[in-house]
MOPAC internal coordinates of N, CA, C and O (Angstrom, degrees):
PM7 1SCF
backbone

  N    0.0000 0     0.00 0     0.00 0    0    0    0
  C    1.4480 1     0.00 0     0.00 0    1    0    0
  C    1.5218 1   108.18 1     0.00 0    2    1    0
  O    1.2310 1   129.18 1   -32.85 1    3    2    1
  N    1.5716 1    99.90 1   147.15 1    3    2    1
  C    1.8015 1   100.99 1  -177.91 1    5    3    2
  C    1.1867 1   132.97 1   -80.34 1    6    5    3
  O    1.2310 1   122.10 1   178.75 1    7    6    5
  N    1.4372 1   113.58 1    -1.25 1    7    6    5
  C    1.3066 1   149.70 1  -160.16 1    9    7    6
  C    1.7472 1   127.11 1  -134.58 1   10    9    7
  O    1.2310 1   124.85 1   -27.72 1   11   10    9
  N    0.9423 1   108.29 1   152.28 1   11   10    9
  C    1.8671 1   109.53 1  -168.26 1   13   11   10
  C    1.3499 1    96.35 1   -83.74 1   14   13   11
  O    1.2310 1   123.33 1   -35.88 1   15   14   13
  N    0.8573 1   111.21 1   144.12 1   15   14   13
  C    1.5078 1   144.62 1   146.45 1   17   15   14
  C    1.6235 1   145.77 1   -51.21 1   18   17   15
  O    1.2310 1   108.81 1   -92.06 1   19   18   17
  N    1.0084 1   138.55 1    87.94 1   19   18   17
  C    1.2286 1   129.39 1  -151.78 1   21   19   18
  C    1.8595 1   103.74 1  -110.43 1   22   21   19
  O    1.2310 1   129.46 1   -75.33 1   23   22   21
  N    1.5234 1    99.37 1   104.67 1   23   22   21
  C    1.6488 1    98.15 1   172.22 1   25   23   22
  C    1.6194 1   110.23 1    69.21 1   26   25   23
  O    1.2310 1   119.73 1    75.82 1   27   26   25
  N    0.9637 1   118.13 1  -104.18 1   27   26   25
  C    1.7969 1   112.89 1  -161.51 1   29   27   26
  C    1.6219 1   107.29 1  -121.02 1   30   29   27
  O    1.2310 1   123.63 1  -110.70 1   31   30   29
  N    1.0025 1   110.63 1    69.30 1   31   30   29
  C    1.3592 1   115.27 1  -157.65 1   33   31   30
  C    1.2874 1   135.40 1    32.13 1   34   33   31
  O    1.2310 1   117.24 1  -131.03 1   35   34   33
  N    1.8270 1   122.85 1    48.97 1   35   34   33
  C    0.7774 1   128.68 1   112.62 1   37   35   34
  C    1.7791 1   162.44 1   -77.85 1   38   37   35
  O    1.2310 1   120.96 1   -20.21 1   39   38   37
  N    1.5390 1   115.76 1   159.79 1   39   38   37
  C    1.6466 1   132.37 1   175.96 1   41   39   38
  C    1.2937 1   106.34 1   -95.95 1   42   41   39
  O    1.2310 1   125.06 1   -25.87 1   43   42   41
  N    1.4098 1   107.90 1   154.13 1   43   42   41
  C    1.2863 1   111.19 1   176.79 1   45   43   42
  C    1.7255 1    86.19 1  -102.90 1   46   45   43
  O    1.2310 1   120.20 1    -0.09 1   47   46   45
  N    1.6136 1   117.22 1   179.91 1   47   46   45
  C    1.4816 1   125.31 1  -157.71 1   49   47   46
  C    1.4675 1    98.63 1   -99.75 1   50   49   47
  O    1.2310 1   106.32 1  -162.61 1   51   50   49
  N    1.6031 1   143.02 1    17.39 1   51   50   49
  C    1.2805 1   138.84 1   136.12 1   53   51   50
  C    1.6796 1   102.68 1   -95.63 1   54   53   51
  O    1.2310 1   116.69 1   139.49 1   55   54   53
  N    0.4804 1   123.90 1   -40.51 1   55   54   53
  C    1.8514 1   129.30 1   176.12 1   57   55   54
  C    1.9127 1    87.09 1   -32.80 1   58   57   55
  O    1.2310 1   130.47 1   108.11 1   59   58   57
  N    1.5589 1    97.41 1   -71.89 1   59   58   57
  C    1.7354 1    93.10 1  -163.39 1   61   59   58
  C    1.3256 1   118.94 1   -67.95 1   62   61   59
  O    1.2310 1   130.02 1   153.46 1   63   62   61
  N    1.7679 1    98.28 1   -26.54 1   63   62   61
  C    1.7042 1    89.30 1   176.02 1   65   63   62
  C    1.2833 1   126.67 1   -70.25 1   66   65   63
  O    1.2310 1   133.96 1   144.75 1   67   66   65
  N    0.8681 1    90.62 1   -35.25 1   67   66   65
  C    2.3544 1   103.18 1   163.12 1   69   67   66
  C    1.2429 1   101.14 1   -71.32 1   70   69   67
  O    1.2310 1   100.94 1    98.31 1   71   70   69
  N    1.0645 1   152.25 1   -81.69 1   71   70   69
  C    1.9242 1   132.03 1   175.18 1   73   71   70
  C    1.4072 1   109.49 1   -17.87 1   74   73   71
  O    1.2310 1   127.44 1   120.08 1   75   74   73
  N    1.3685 1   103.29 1   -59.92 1   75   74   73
  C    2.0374 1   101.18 1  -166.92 1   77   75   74
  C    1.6913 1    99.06 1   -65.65 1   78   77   75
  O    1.2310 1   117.48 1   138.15 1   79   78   77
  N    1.3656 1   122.41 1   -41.85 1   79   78   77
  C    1.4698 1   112.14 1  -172.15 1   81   79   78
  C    1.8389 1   105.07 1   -77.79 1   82   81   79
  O    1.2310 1   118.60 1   176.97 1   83   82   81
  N    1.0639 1   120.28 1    -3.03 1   83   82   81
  C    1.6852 1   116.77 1  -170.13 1   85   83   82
  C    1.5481 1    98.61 1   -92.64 1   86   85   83
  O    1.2310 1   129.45 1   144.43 1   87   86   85
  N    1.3514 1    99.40 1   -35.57 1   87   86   85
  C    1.9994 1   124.45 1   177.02 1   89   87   86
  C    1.1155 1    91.62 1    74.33 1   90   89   87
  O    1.2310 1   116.09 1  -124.00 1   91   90   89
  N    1.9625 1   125.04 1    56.00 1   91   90   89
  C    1.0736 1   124.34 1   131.98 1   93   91   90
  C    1.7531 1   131.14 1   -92.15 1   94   93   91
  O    1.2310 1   130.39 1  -169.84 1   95   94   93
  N    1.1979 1    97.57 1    10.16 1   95   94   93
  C    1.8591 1   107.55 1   177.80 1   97   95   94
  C    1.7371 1   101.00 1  -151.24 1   98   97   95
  O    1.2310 1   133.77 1   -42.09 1   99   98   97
  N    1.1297 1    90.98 1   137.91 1   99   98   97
  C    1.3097 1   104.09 1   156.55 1  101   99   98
  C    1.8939 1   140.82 1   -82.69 1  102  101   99
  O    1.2310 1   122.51 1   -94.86 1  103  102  101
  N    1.3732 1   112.79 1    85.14 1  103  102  101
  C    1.8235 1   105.75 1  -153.94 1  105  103  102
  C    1.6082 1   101.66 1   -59.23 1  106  105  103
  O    1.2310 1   119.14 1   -41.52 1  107  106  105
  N    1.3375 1   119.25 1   138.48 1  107  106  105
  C    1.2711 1   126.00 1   156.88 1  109  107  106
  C    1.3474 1   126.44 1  -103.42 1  110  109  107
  O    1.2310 1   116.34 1   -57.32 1  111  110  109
  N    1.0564 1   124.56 1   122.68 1  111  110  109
  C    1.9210 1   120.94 1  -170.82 1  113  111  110
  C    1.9147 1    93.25 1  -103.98 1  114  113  111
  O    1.2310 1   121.99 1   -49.89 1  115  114  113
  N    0.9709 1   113.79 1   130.11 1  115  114  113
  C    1.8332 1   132.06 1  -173.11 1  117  115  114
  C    1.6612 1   118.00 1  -133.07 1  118  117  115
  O    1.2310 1   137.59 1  -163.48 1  119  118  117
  N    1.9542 1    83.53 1    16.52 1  119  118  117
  C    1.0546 1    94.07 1   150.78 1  121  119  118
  C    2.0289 1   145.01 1   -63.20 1  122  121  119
  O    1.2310 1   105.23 1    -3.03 1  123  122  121
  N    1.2268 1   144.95 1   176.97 1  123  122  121
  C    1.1067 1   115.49 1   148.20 1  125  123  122
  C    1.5514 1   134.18 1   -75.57 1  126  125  123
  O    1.2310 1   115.83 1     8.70 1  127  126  125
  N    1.5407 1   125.52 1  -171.30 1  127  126  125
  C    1.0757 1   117.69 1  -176.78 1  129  127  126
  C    1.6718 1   135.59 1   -75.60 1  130  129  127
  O    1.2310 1   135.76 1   158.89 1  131  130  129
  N    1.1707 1    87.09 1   -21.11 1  131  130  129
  C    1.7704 1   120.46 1  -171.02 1  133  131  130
  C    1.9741 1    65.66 1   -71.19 1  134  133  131
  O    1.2310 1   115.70 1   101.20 1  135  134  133
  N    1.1651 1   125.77 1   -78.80 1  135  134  133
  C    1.5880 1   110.19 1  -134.17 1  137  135  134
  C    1.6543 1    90.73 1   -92.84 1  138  137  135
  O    1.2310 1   110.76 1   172.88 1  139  138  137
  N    0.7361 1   134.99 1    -7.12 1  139  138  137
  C    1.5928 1   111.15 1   163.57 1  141  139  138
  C    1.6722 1   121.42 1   -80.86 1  142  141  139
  O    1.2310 1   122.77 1   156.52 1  143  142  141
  N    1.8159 1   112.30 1   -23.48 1  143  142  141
  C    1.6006 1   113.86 1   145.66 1  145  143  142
  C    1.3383 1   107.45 1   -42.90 1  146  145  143
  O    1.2310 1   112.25 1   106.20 1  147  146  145
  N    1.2933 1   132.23 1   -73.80 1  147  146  145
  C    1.3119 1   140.44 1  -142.02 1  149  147  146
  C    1.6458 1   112.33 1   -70.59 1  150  149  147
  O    1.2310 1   128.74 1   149.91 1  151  150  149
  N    1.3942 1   100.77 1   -30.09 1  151  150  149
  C    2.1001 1    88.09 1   167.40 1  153  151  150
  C    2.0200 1    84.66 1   172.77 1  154  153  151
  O    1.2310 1   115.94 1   -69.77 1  155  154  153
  N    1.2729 1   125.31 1   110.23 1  155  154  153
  C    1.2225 1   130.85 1   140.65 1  157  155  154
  C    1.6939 1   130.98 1   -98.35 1  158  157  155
  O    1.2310 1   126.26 1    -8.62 1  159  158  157
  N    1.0641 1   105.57 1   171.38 1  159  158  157
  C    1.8117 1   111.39 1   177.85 1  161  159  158
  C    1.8881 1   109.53 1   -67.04 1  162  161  159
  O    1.2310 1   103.71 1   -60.54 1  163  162  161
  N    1.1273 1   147.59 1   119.46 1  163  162  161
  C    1.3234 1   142.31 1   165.67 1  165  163  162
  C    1.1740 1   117.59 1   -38.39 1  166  165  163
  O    1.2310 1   121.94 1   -46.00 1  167  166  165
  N    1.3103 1   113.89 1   134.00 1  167  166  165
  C    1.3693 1   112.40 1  -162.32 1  169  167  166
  C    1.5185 1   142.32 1    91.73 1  170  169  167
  O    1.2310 1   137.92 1   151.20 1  171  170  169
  N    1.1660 1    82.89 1   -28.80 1  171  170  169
  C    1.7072 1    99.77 1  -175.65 1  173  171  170
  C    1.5554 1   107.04 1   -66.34 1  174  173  171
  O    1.2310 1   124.78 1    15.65 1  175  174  173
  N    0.7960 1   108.43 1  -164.35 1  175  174  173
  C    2.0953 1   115.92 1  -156.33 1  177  175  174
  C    1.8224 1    90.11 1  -131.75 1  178  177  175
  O    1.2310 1   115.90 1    -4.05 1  179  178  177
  N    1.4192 1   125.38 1   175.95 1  179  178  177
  C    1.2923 1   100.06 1   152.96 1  181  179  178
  C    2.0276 1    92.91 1  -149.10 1  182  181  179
  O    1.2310 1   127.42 1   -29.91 1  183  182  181
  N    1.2302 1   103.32 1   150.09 1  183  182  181
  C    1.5925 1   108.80 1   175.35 1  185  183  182
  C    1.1760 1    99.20 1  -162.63 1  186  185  183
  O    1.2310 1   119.43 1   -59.75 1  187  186  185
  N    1.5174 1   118.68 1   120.25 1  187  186  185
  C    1.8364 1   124.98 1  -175.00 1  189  187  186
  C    1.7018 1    90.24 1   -55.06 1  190  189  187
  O    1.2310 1   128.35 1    27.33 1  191  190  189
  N    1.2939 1   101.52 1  -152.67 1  191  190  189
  C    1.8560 1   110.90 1  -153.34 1  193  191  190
  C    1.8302 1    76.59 1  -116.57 1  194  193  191
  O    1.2310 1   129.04 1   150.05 1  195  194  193
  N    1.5660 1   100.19 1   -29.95 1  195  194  193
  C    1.6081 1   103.58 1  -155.01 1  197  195  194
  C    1.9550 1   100.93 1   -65.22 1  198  197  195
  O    1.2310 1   134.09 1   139.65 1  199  198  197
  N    1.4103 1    90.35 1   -40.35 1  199  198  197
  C    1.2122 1    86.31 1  -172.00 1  201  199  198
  C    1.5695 1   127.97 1   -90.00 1  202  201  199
  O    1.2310 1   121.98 1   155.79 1  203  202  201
  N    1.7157 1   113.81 1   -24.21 1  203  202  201
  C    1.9183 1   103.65 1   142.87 1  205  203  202
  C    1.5311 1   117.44 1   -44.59 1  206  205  203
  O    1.2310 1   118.50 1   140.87 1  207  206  205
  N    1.4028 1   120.47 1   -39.13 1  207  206  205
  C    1.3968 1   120.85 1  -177.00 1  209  207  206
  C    1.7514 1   112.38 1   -50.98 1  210  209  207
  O    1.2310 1   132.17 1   142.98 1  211  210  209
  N    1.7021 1    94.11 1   -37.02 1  211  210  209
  C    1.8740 1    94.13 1  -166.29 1  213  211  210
  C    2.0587 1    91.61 1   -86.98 1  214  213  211
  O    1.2310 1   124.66 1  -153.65 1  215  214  213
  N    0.9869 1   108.65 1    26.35 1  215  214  213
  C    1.7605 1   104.65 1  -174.86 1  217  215  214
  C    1.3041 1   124.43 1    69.75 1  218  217  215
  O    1.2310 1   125.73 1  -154.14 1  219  218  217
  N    1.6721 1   106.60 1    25.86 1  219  218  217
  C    1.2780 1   113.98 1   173.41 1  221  219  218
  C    1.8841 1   122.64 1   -68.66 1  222  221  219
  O    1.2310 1   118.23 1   -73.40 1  223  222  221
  N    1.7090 1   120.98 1   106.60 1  223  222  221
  C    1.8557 1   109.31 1   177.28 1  225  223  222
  C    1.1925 1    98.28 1   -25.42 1  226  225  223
  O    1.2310 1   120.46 1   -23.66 1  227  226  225
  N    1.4593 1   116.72 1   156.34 1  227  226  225
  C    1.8199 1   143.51 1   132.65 1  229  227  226
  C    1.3097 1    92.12 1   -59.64 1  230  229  227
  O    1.2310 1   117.43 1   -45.99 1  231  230  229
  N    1.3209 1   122.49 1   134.01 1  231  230  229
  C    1.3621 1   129.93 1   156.00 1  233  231  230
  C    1.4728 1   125.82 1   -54.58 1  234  233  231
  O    1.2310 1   108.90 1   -53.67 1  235  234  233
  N    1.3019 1   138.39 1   126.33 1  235  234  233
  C    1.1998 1    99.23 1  -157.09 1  237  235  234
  C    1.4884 1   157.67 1   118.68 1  238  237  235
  O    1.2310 1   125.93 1   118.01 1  239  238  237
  N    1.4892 1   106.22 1   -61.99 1  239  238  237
  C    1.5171 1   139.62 1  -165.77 1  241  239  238
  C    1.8027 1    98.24 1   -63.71 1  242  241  239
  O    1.2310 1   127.20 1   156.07 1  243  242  241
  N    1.1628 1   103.75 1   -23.93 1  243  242  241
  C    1.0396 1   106.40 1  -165.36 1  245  243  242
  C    1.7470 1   105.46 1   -78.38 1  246  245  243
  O    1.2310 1   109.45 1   139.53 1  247  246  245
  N    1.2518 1   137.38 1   -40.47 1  247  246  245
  C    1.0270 1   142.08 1   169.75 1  249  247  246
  C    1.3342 1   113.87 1   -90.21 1  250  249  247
  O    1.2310 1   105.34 1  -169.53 1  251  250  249
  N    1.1243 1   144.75 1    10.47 1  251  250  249
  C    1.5168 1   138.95 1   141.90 1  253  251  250
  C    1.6179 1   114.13 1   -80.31 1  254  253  251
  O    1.2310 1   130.37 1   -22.96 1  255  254  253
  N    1.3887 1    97.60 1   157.04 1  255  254  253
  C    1.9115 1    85.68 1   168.47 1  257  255  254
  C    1.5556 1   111.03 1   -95.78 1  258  257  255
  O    1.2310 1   125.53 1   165.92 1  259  258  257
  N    1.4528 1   106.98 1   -14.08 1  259  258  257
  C    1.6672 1    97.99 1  -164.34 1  261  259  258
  C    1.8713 1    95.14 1  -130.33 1  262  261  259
  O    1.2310 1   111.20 1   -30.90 1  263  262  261
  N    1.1697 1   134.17 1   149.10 1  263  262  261
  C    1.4492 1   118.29 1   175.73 1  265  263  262
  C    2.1440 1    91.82 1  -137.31 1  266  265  263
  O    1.2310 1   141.55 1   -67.08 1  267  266  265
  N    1.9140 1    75.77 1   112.92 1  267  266  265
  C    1.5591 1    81.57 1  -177.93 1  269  267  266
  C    1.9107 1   110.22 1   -91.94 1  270  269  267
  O    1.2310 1   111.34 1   -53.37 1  271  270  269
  N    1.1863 1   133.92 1   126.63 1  271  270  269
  C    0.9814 1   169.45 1  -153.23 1  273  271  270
  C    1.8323 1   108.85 1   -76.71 1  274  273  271
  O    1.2310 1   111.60 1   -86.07 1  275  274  273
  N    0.8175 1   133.44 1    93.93 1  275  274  273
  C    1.6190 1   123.38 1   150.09 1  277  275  274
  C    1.1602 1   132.83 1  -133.81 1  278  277  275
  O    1.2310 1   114.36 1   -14.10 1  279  278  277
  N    1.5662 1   128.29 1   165.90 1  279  278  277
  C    1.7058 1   147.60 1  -174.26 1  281  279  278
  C    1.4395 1    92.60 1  -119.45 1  282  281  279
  O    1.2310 1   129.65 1    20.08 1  283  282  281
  N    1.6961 1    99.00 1  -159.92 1  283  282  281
  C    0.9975 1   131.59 1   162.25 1  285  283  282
  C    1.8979 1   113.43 1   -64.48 1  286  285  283
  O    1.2310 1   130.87 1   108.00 1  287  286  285
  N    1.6195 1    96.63 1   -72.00 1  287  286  285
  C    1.3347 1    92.10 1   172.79 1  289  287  286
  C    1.3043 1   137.17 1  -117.10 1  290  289  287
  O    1.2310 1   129.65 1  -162.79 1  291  290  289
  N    1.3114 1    98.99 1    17.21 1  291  290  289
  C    1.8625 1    99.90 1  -159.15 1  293  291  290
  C    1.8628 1   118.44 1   128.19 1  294  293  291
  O    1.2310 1   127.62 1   118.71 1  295  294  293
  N    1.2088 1   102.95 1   -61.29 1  295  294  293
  C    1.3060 1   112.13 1  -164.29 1  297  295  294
  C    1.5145 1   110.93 1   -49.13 1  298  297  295
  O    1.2310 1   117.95 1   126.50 1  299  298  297
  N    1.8324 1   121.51 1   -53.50 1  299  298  297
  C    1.3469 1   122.81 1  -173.89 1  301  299  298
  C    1.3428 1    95.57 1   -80.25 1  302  301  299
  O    1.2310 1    95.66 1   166.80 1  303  302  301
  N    1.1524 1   160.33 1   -13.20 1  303  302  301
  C    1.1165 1   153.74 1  -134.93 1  305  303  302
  C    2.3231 1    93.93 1  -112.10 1  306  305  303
  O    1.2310 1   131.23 1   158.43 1  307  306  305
  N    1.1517 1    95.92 1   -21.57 1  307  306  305
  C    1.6677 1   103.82 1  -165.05 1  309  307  306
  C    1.1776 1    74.07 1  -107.01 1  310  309  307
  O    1.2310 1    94.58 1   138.30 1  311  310  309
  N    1.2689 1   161.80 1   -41.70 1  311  310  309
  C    1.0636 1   151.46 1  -169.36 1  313  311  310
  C    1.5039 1   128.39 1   -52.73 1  314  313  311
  O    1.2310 1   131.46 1   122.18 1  315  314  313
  N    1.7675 1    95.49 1   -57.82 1  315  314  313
  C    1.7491 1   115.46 1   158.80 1  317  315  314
  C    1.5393 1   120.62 1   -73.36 1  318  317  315
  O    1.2310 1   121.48 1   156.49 1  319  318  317
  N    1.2865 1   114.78 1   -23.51 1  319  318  317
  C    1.3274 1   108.60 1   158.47 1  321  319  318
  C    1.3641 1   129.15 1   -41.30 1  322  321  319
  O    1.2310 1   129.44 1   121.55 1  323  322  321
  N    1.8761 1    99.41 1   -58.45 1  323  322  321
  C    1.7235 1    98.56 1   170.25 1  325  323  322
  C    1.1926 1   122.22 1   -58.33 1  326  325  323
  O    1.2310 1   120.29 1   132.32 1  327  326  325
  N    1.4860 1   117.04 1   -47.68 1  327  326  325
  C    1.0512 1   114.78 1   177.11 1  329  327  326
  C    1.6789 1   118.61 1   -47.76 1  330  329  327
  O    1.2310 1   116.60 1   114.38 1  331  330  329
  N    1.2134 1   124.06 1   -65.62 1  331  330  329
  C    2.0147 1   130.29 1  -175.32 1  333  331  330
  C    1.8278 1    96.13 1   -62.91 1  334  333  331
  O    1.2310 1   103.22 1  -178.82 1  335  334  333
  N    1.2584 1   148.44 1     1.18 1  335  334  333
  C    1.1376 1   150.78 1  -174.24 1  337  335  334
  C    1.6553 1   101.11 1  -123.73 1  338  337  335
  O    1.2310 1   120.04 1  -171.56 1  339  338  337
  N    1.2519 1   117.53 1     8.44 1  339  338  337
  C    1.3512 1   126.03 1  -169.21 1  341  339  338
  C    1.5516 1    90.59 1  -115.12 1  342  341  339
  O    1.2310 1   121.86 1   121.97 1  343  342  341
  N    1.7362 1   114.05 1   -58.03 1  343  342  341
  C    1.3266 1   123.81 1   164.51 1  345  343  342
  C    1.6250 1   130.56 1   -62.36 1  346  345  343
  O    1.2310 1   125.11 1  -168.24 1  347  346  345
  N    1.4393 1   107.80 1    11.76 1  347  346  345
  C    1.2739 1   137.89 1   178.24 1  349  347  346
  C    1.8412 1   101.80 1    46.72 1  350  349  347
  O    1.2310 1   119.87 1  -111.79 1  351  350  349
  N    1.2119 1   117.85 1    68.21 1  351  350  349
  C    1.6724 1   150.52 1  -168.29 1  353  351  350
  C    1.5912 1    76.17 1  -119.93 1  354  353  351
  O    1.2310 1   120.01 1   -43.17 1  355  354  353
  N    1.2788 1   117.58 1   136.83 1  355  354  353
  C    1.8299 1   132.79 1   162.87 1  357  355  354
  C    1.5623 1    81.70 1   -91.11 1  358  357  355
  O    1.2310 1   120.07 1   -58.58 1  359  358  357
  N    1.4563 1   117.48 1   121.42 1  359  358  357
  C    1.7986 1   125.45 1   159.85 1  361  359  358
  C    1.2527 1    86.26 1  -164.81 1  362  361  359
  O    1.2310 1   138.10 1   -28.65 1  363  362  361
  N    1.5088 1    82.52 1   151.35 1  363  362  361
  C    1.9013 1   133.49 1   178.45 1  365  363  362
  C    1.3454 1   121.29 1  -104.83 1  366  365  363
  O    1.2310 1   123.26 1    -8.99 1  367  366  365
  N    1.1706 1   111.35 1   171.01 1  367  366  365
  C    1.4792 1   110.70 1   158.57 1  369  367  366
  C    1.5230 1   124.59 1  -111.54 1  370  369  367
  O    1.2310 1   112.86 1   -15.95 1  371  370  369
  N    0.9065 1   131.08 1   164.05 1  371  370  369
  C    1.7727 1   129.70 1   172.59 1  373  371  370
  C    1.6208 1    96.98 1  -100.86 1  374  373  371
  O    1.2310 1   110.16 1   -40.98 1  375  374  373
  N    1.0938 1   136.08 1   139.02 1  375  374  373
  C    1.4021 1   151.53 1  -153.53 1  377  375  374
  C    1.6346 1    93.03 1  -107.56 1  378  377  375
  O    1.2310 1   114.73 1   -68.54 1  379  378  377
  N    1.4087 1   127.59 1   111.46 1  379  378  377
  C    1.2025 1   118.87 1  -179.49 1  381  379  378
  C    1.4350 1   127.07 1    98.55 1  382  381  379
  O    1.2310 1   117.98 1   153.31 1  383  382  381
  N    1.3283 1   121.45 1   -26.69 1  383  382  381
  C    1.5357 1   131.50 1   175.18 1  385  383  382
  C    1.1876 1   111.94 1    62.23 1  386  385  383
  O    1.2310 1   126.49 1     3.10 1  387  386  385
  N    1.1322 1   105.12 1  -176.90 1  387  386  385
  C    1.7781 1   112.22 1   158.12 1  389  387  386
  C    1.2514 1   109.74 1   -32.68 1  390  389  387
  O    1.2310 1    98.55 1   151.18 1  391  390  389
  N    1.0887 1   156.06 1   -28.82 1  391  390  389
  C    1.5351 1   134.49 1  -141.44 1  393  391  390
  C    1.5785 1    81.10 1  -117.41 1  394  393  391
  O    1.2310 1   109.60 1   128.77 1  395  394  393
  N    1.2776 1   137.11 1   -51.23 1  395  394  393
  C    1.8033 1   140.95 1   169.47 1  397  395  394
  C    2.0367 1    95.04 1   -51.10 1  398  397  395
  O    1.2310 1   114.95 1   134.80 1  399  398  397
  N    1.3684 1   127.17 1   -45.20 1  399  398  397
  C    1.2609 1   128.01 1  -167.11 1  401  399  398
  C    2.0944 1   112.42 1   -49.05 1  402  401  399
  O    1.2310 1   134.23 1   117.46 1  403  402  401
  N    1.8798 1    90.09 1   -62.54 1  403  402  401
  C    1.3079 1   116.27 1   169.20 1  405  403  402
  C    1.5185 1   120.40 1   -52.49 1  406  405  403
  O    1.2310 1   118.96 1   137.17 1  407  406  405
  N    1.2670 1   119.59 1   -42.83 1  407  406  405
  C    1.3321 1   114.39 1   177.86 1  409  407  406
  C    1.3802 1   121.34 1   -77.85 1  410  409  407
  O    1.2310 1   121.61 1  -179.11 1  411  410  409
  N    1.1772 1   114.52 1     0.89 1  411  410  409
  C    1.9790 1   134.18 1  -167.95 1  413  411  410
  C    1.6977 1    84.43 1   -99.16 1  414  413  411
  O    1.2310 1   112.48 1   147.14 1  415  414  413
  N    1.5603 1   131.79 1   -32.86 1  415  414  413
  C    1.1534 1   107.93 1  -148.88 1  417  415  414
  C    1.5822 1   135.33 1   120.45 1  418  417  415
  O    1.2310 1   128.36 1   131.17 1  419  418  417
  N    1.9491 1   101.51 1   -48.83 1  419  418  417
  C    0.9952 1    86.83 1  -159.20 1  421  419  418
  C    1.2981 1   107.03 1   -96.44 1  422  421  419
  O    1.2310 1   120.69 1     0.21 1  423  422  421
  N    1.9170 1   116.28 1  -179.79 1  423  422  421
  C    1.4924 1   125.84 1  -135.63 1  425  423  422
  C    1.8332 1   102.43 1   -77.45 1  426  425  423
  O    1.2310 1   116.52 1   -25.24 1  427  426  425
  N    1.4479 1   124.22 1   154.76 1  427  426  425
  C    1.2715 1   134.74 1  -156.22 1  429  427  426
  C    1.6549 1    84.99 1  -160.31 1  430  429  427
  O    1.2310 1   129.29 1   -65.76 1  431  430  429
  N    1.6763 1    99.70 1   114.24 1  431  430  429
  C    1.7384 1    90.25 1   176.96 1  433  431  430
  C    2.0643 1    82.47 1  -118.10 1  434  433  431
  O    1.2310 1   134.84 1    10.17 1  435  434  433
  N    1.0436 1    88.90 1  -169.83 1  435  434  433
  C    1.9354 1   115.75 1  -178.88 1  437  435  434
  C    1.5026 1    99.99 1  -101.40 1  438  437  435
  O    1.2310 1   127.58 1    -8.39 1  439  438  437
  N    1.7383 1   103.01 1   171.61 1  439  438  437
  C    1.3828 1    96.45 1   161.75 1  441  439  438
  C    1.3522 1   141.79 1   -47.13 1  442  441  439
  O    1.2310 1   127.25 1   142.18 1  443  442  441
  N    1.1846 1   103.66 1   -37.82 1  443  442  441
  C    1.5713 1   109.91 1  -179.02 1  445  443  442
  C    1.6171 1   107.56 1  -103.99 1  446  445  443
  O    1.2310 1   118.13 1  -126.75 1  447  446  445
  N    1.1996 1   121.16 1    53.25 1  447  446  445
  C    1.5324 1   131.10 1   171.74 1  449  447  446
  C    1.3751 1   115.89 1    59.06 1  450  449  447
  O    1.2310 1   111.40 1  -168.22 1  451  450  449
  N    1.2515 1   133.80 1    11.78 1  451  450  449
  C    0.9530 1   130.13 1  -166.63 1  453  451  450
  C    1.9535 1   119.05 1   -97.42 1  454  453  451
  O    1.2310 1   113.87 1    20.92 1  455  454  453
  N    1.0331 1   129.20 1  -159.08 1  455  454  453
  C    1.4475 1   112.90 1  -176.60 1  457  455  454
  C    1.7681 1    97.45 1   -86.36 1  458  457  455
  O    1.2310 1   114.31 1   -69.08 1  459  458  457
  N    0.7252 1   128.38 1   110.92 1  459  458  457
  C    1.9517 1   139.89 1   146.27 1  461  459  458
  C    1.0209 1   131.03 1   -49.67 1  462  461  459
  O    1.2310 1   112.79 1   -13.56 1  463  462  461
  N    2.0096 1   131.22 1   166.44 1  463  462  461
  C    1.0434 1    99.77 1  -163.90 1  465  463  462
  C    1.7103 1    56.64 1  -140.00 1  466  465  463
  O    1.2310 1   130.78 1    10.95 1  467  466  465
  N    1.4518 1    96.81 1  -169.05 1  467  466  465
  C    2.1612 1   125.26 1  -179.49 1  469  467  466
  C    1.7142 1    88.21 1  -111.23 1  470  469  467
  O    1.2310 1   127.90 1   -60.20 1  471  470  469
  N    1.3618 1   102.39 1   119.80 1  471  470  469
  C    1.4003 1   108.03 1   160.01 1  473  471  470
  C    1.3929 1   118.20 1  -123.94 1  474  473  471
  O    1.2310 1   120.10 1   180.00 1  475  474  473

């Protein structure tokens, strides 16, 4: 990975946004749908937690080397980690989620590109 590591294979939420903009990681949001309409990170990919759970690919995963992981706050995001590190996928977590993402600043558009919010 191109990037440090924090504790148990986690990123903090500039860590990933500089990976996803360098296009050394691929971000995954495992959030649901209602909140990845409502305001995600650019760029990011999106696949609920529910549906890696049923053995759904990361879109993707395949051409990144590392696929860093986020929710809202953390919790689903460590969740799919085990899981894609189970499927021997190199993924992280982002420390804080969306709700650590938004308070840093950085950009969160809507479905249709527009400014987003963390729900």
């Amino acid at each position: 990975m191109l990037f440090s590591r924090r504790g148990h294979g986690r990123v903090t939420v500039t860590e990933a946004h500089r990976a996803v903009q360098e296009g050394t990681a691929l971000l995954l949001d495992v959030r649901e749908a209602d909140e990845w309409q409502a305001g995600h990170a650019p760029g990011a990919c999106h696949l609920p937690l529910s549906g890696l759970a049923a053995g759904a690919d990361v879109p993707g995963a395949g051409t990144a080397a590392t696929v860093v992981v986020i929710c809202r706050s953390g919790r689903r995001s460590q969740a799919a980690v085990r899981l894609l590190s189970q499927r021997g996928q190199d993924a992280t977590d982002v420390v804080g989620g969306m709700e650590r993402w938004t308070r840093q600043g950085l950009p969160v558009q809507d479905e249709r590109g527009g400014v987003g919010t963390v729900i």
